[in-house]
C-alpha positions in Angstrom: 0.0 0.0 0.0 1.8 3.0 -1.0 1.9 6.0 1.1 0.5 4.5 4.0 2.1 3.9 7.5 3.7 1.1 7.2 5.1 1.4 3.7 8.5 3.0 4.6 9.0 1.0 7.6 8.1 -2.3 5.4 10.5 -1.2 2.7 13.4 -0.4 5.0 13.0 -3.9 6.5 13.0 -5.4 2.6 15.9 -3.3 2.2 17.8 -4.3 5.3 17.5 -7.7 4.3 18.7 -7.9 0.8 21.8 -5.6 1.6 22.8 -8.5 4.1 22.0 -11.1 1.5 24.5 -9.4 -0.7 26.7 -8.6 2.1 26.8 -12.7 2.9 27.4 -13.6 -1.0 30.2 -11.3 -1.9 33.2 -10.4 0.5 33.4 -7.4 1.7 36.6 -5.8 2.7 37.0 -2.6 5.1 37.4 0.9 2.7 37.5 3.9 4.7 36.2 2.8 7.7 33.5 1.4 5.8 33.0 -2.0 4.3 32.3 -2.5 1.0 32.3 -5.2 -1.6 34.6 -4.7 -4.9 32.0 -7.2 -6.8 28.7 -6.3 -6.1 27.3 -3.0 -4.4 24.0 -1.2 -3.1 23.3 2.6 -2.6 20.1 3.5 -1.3 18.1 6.6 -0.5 15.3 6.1 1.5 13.1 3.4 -0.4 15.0 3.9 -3.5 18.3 1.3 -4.4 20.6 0.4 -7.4 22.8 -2.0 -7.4 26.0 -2.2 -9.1 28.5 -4.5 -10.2 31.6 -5.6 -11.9 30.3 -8.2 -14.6 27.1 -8.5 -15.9 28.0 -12.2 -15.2 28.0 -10.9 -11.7 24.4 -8.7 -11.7 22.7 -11.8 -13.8 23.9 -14.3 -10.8 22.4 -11.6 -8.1 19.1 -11.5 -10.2 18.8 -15.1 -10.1 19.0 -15.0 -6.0 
């Protein structure tokens, strides 16, 4: 239901849980006193995301998750 209540807190808990799937499937290595993986990675902005990556092998794999 968009623009109700719950929708943000519903998508940041989507959110929160595909960043950790991708944080468990690619290493991630310390960068800045942040961690980051070289492969695969995810901005987001409130309910908004992209993610990025090396290969299109790579992205393909992700999709297939």
């Amino acid at each position: 239901m968009q623009g109700g209540i719950i929708s943000p807190d519903t998508g940041k808990h989507a959110l929160d849980g595909m960043s950790d799937l991708l944080a468990t499937k690619n290493k991630r290595v310390p960068r800045k006193n942040e961690k980051y993986s070289p492969m695969v990675n995810m901005v987001r902005y409130a309910d908004d995301f992209i993610v990025t990556g090396r290969t299109k092998e790579t992205l393909e794999e992700i999709k297939l998750c």
